[in-house]
C-alpha positions in Angstrom: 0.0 0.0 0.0 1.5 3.5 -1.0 1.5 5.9 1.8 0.8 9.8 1.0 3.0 12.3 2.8 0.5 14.4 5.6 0.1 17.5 4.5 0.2 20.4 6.8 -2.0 23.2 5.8 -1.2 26.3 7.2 -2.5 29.4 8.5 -3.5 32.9 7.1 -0.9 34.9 7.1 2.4 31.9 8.4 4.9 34.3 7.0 4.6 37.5 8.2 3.1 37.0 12.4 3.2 40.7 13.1 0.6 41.2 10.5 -1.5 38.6 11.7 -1.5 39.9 15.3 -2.6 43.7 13.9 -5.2 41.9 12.3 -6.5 39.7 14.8 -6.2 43.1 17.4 -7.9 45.6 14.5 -10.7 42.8 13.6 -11.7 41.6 17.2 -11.9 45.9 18.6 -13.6 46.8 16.1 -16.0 44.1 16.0 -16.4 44.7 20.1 -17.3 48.2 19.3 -19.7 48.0 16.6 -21.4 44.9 18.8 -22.0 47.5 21.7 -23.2 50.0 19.5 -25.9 47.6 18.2 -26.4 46.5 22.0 -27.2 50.2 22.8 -29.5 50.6 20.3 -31.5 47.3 20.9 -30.3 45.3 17.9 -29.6 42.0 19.6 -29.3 39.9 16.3 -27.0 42.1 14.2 -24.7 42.3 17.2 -24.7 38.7 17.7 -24.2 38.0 13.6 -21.2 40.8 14.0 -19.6 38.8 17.0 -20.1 35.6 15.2 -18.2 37.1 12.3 -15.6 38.2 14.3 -14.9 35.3 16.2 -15.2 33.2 12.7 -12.1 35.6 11.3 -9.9 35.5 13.5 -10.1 31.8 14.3 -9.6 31.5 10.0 -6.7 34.4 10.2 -5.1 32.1 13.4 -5.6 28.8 12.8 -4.2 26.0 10.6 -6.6 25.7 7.7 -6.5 24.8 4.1 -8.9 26.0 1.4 -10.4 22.6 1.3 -11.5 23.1 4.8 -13.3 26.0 4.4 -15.3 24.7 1.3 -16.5 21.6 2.9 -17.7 24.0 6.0 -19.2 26.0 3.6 -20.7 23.3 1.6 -22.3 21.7 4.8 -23.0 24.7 7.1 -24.5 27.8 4.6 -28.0 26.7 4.1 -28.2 27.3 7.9 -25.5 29.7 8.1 -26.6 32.0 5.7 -30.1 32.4 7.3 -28.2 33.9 10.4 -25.0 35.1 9.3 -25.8 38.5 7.3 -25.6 42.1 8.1 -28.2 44.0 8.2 -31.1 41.3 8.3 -32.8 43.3 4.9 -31.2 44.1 2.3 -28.0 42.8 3.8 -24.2 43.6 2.6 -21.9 41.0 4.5 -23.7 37.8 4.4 -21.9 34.2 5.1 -21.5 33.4 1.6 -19.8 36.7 0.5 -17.6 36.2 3.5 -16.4 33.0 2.9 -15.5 33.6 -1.1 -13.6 36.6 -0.3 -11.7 35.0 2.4 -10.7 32.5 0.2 -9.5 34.5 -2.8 -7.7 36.7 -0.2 -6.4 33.8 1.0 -5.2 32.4 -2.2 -3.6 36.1 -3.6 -1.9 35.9 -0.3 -0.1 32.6 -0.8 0.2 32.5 -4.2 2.5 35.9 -3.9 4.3 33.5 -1.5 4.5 31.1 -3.5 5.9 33.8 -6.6 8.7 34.9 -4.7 9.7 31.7 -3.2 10.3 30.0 -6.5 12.9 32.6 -6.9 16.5 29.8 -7.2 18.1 31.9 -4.9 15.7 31.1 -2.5 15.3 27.5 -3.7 13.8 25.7 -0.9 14.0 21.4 -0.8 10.2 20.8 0.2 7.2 21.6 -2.5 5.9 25.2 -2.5 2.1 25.0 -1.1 -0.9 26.4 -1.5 -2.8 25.6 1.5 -2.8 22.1 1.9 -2.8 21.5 -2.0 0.2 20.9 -3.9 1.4 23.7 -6.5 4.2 21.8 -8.0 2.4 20.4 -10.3 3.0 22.1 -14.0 -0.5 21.9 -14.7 -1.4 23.7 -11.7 1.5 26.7 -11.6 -0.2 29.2 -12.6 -3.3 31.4 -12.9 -5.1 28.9 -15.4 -9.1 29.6 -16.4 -11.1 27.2 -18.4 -13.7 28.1 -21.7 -16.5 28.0 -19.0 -15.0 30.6 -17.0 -14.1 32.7 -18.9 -17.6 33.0 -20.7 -19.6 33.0 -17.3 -16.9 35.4 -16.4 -18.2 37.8 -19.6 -21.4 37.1 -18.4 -20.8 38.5 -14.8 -19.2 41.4 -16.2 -22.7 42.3 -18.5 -24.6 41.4 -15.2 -23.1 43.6 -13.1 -22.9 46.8 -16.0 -26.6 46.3 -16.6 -27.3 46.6 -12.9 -25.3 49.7 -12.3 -26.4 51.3 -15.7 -30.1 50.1 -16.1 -31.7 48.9 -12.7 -34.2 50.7 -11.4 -32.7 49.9 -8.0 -28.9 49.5 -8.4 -28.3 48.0 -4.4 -30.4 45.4 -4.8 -29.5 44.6 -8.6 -25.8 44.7 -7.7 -26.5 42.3 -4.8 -27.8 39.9 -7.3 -25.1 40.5 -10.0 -22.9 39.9 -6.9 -24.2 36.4 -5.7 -25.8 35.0 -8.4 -23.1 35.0 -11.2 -19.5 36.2 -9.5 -19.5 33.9 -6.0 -20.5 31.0 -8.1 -17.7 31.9 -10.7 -15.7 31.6 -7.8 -17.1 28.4 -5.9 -15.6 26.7 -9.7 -12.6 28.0 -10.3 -11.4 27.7 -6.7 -12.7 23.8 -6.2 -11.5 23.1 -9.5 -8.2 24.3 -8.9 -7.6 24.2 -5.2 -9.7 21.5 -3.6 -8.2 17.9 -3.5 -10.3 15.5 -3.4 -7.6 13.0 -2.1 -6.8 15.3 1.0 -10.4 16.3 1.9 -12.9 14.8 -0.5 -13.7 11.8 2.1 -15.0 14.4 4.1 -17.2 16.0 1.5 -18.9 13.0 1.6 -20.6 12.4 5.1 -20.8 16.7 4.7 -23.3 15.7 1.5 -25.2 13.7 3.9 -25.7 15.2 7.0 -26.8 17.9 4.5 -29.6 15.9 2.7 -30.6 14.6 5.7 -31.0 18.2 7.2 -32.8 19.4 4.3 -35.1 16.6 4.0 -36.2 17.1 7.9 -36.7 20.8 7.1 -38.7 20.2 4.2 -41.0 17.5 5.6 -41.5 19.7 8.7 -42.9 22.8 6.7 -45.0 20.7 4.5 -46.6 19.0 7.2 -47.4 21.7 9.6 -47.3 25.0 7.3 -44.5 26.2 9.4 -41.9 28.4 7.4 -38.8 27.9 9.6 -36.5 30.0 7.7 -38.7 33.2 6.9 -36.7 35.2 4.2 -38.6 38.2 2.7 -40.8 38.2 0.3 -40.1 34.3 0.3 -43.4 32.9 1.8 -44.1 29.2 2.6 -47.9 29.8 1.3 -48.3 32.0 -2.0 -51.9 31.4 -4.1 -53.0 29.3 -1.1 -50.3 27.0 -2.3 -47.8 25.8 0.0 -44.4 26.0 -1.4 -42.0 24.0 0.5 -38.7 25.8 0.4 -36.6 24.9 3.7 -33.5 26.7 4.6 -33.5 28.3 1.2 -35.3 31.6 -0.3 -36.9 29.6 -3.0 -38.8 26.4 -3.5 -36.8 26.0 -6.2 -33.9 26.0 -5.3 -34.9 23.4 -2.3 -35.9 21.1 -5.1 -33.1 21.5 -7.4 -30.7 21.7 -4.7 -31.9 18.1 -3.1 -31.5 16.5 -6.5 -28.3 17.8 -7.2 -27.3 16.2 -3.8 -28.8 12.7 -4.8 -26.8 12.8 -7.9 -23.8 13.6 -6.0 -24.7 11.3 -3.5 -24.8 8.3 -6.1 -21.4 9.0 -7.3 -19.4 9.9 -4.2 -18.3 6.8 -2.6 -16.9 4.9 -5.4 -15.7 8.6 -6.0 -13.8 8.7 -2.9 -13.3 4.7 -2.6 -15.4 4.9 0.4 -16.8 1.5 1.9 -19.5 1.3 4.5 -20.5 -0.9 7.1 -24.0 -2.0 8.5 -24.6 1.6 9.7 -22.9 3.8 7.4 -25.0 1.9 4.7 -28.1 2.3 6.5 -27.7 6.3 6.9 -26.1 6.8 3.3 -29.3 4.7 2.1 -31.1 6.9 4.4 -29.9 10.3 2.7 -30.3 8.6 -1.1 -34.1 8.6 -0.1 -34.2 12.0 2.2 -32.6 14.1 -1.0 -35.0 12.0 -3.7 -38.0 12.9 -1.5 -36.9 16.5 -1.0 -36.5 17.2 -4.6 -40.7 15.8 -4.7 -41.5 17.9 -1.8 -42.4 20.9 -3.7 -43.8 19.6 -6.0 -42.4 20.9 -9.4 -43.2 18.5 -12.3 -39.8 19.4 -13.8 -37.8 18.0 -10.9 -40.1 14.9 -10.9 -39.1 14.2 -14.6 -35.3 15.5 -14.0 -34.9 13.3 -11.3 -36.0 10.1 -13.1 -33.9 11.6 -16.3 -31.2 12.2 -14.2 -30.7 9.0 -12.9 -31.0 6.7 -15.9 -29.2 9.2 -18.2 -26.6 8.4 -15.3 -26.7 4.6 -15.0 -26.5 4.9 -19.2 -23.5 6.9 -19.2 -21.5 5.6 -16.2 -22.1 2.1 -17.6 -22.5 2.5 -21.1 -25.4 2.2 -23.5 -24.6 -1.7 -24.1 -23.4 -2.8 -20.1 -26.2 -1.0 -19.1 -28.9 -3.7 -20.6 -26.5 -6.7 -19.2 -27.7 -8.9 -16.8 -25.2 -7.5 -13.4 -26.1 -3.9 -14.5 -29.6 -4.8 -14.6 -29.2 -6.6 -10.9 -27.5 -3.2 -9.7 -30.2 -1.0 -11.5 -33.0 -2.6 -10.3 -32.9 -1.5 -6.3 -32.6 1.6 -6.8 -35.2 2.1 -9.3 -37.7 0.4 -7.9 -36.4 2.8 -4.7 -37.5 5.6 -6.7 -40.8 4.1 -8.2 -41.9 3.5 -4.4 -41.1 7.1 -3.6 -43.0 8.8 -6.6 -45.5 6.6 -6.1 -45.7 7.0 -2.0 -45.7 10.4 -2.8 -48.4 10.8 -5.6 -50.5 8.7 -3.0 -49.6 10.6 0.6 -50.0 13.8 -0.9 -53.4 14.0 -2.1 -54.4 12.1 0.8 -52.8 15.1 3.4 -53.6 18.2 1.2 -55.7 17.7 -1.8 -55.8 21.1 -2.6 -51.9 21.6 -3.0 -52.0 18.6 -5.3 -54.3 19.7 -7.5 -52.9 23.4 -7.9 -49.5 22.0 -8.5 -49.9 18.7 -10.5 -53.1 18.2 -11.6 -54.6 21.5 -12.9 -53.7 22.1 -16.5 -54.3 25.9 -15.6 -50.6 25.7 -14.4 -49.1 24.7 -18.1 -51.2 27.2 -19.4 -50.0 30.3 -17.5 -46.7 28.7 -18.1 -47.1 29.5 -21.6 -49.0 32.5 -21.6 -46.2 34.0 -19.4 -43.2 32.7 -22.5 -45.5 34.4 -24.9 -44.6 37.4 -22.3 -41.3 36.7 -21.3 -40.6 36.3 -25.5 -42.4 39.9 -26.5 -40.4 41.4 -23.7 -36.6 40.8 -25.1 -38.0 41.1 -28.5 -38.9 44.6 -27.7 -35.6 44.7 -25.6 -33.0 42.9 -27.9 -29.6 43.8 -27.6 -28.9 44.5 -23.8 -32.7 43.6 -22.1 -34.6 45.5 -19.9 -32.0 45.5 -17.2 -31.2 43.1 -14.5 -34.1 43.0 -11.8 -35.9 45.0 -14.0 -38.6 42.4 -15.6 -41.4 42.3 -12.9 -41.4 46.4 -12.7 -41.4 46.5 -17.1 -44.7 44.0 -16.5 -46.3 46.2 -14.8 -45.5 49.1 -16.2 -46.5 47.5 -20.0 -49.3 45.4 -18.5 -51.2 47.4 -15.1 -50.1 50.8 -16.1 -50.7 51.0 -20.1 -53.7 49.8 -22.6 -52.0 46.6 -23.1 -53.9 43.5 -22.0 -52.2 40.5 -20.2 -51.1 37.6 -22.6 -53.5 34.8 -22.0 -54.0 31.1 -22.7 -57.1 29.7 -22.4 -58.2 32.4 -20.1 -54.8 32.2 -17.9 -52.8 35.4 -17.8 -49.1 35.5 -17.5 -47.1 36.2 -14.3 -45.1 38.7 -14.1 -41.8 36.5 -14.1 -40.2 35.1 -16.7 -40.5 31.3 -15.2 -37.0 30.5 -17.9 -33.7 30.5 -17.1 -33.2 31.4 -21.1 -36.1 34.1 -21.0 -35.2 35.7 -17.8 -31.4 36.2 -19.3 -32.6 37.4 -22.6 -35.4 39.4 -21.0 -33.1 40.9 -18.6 -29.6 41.4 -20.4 -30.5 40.8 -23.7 -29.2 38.6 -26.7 -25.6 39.7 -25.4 -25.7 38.1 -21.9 -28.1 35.1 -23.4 -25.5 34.1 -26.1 -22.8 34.2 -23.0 -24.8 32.1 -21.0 -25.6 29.4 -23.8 -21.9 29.4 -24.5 -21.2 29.2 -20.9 -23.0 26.4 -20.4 -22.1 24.7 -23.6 -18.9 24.6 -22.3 -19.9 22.9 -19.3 -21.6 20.4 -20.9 -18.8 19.7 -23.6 -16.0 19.6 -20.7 -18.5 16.9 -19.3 -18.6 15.0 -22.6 -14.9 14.5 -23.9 -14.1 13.4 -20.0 -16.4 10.7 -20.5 -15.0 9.9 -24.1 -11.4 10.0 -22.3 -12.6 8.1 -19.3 -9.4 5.8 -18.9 -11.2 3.8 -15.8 -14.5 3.2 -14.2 -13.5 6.2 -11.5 -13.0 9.1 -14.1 -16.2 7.4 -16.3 -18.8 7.7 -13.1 -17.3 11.1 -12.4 -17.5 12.7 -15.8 -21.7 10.9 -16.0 -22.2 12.4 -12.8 -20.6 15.9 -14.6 -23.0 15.5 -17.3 -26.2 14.6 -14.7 -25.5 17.4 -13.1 -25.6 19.5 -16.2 -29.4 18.3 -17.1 -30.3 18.0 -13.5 -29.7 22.4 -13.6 -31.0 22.5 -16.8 -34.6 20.7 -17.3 -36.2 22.3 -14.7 -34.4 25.6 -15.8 -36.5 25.6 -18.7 -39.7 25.8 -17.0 -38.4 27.9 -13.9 -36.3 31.5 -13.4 -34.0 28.6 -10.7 -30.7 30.4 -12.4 -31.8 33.4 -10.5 -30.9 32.6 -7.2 -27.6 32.3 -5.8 -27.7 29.6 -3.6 -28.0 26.8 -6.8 -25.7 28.5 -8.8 -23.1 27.9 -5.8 -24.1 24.7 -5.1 -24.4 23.5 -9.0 -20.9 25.2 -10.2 -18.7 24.4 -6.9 -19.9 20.5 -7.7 -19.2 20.7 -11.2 -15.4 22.6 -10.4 -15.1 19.6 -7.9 -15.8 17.0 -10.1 -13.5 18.5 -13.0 -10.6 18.4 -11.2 -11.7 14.5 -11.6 -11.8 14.8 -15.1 -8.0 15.5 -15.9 -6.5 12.4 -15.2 -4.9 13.1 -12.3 -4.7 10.7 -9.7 -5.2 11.3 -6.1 -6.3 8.6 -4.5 -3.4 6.0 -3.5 -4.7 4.2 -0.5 -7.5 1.3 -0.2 -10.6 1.8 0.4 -11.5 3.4 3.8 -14.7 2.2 5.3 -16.9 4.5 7.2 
């Protein structure tokens, strides 16, 4: 068995110890002061999110940490974090997300300058230069490298944040968006592609994963059984059109449901991924999470996650095993449990919930009204970037231009069969073109074109059954974003895109051909 040398991962700012003292003093007063202020005037919640921020930098400016262990404490900790962590409450400018990201590419700029003028040979030293607790030796890694994808989604970001300082009607809250839905995810890629090894810290991804299906699953079941919302965001209500939309930690149903499916596909893929083995228990909770994220992605009841999920998986079996293994006789034996795992699930659920709420049944599923606002508000959504072509009607702008064209003009309400439009776009495609135009919605197509290519020659390349399942649960991932994107604005909201691009950049450090794993199997 081939042992790994333990790598060290170090802290903030290892070289230079007065700095980090300065910091830690300058950080820790100044968070003390601003908390009594906010005492004084009887904000007991923002002082207690500032002192949680404080504490949480200058334990990350003193303490031994690599980038890898901030993502995974990101990845399992900010549906729940980011409901507490942000400053002010409304309309907030630090939040737990933004915090994190910038920490890490300050942390990166920091030791990458290290790394610059340490590779000096004057100042040749005998051990590896590091990066955290990631090796930067390698050739392919040595520099400041950005794929086809980035650098499109990168574009994109750029129009999105222009069109929200030049054309939103209200540039805080567009920049906010520009901000977190398109630049933090940009981020979450580039810095787990580049920076996260999965051989150092991708075994703990994995029990992260399910303690967080688990969590999300618990939260969804609560608030669809009771009606409780337990994480109240504004203007993100658990009942909207006497519907109950089931949306857990998250602002948006949507994203609950996209999110928990992304998870199961994950979830499918990450022990062989990480050459993890259970035993009796750690089958019987891992089995338990497979059925907690399947449910949650049903719980709110989107008929585009309830197709993605079932397109999902068997365009997954197909491409991890191949179109001609997958009709053998073993992949057939493997196929069949979790299918028919599924099959109970859709059909426990098409049976439990009519039986507990008829009413939220038939308004989501069962009335046709639905589909036909749907399309009544494309016919919108597609009369709106006509009229708006080359640069759209400005990001965060669409449900103010409905109104003003709709409610506030002679201009009737596009209907089908007596259903009017919403005043959302309810498209990924037609909320960019409707909001940044043909410009940002040909960056967007290329963007994630590029995904799904990078996805596609890795599994052409595949050179084993490790790299194959990786680069099918790429391309999974890809549809899983993208079916119910069609029907549903989901792109808008930053928590999927973070989720959705920080798996991908994970999984495409898989796709190289590098090889991190050199150990057995561990079981868990």
């Amino acid at each position: 068995m081939m042992e790994r040398q333990r790598q060290t991962p170090q802290t903030f700012l290892p070289a230079l110890p007065s700095l980090r003292v300065t910091a830690l003093f300058i950080l820790i007063t100044t968070c003390v002061a601003f908390s009594a202020w906010l005492c004084a005037i009887g904000d007991y919640r923002e002082a207690a999110v500032v002192a949680a921020v404080a504490l949480g930098g200058a334990f990350l400016v003193s303490a031994a940490i690599s980038a890898e262990a901030v993502l995974v404490t990101w990845f399992a900790t900010t549906p729940f974090a980011s409901f507490y962590i942000r400053f002010p409450t409304d309309r907030s400018i630090i939040t737990f997300n933004r915090a994190v990201f910038v920490f890490l590419v300050i942390m990166l700029i920091l030791k990458a300058r290290r790394l610059t003028m340490s590779a000096s040979p004057v100042a040749a030293m005998p051990a590896r230069p590091m990066i955290g607790s990631l090796d930067m030796s390698e050739p392919s890694r040595a520099g400041f490298t950005v794929s086809r994808f980035e650098l499109a989604w990168a574009l994109l970001s750029v129009v999105a944040l222009a069109s929200a300082v030049t054309q939103s009607n209200n540039v805080d809250s567009a920049t906010r968006i520009a901000v977190d839905t398109f630049w933090l995810p940009l981020i979450a890629f580039h810095v787990a592609r580049n920076y996260f090894d999965p051989g150092n810290r991708g075994r703990s991804l994995l029990p992260a994963a399910i303690a967080l299906a688990l969590f999300l699953f618990a939260t969804g079941v609560v608030e669809f059984v009771t009606g409780t919302d337990l994480f109240g965001y504004k203007g993100s209500e658990l009942v909207r059109e006497g519907e109950r939309r089931v949306n857990g930690p998250f602002a948006a149903d949507s994203s609950f449901a996209i999110i928990c499916l992304l998870l199961l596909l994950f979830l499918l893929v990450a022990p062989r991924l990480f050459r993890v083995r259970f035993d009796v228990t750690g089958k019987l909770v891992y089995g338990c999470a497979l059925a907690g994220a399947a449910l949650g992605a049903l719980l709110p009841l989107f008929r585009a996650v309830a197709i993605a999920l079932v397109v999902c998986w068997i365009a997954f079996e197909w491409f991890a095993r191949g179109s001609a293994r997958l009709l053998g006789q073993s992949a057939f034996r493997r196929g069949v449990p979790l299918g028919a795992m599924i099959l109970a699930m859709l059909i426990a659920l098409f049976g439990w919930a009519p039986a507990m709420s008829p009413s939220i049944f038939a308004g989501r599923w069962a009335d046709p009204r639905t589909a036909f606002g749907r399309l009544a508000t494309w016919q919108a959504a597609a009369e709106i970037s006509l009229k708006n072509p080359l640069f759209g009607v400005g990001l965060g702008n669409y449900a103010e231009y409905y109104d003003a064209t709709h409610y506030y003009s002679d201009q009737p309400d596009e209907e089908v069969l007596k259903t009017t439009a919403a005043d959302s776009p309810h498209s990924n495609l037609l909320w960019i073109s409707s909001e940044l135009g043909m410009t940002g919605l040909a960056l967007y197509i290329a963007a994630n074109l590029y995904l799904f290519l990078m996805g596609w020659r890795a599994l052409k390349r595949a050179a084993d059954r490790r790299q194959r399942r990786a680069a099918s649960c790429f391309l999974a991932l890809v549809l899983a974003y993208w079916i119910p994107g069609l029907t549903l604005a989901s792109g808008y909201y930053s928590d999927l895109n973070l989720y959705f691009l920080f798996l991908l950049g994970m999984l495409s450090s898989q796709l190289s051909g590098r090889e991190y794993f050199h150990r057995r199997a561990e079981t868990v």
